[in-house]
C-alpha atoms as one frame of an Amber mdcrd trajectory, in Angstrom:
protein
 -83.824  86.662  65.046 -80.528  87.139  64.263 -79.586  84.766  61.171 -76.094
  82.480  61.371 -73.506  83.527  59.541 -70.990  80.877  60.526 -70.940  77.234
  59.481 -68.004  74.582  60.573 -67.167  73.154  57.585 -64.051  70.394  58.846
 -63.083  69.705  61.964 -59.863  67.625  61.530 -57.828  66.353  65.110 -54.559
  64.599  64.477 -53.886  62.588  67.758 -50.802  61.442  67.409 -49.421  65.273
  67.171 -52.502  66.259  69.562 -52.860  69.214  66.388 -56.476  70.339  65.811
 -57.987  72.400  62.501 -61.021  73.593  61.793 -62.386  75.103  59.146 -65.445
  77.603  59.033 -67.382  79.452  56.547 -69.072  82.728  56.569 -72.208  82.434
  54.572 -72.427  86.021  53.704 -69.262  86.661  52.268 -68.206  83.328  51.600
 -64.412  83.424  52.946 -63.258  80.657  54.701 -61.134  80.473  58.106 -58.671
  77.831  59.205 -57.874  77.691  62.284 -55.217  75.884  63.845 -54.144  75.119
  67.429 -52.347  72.462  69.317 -54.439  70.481  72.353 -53.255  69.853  75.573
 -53.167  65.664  76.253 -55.735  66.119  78.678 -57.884  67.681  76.727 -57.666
  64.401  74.303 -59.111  62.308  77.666 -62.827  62.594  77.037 -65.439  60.953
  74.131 -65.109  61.820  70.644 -68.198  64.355  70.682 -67.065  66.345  73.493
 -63.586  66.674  72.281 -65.422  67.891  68.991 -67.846  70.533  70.407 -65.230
  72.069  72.835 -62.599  72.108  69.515 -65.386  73.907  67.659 -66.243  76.451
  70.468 -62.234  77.271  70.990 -61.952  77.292  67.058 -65.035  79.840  66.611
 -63.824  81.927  69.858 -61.028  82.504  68.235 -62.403  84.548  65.498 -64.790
  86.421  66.816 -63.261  89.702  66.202 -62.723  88.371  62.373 -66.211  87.455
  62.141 -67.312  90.954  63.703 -65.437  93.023  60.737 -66.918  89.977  58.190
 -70.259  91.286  59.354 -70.161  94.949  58.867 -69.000  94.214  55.153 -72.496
  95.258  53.023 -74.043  93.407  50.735
């Protein structure tokens, strides 16, 4: 089984602004990504958790190629 090398550390949504950033570790090397996007205001329609897991999946989509050179780094 594959272990996980990425953690959310903060998810942070500013509502007024509609601004969302999330931060995530990688366990292995221990760097830290930011990142920040703006959210449409539908997206800002539905419950608190929802909002929250869909952030997280856009946030972590987003660095997937990041995360794929953080992996081949050795040990």
């Amino acid at each position: 089984m594959r272990q996980l090398l990425w953690q959310v550390d903060t998810v942070i949504v500013d509502l007024e602004d509609r601004d969302a950033r999330v931060s995530l570790i990688h366990k292995k090397s221990l760097s830290e990504v930011t990142v920040r996007f703006r959210l449409t205001p539908k997206q800002l329609e539905d419950d608190a958790l929802s909002l929250r897991r869909r952030i997280e999946f856009l946030a972590t989509d987003l660095i997937l190629d990041l995360g794929s050179f953080l992996d081949s780094v050795p040990d």
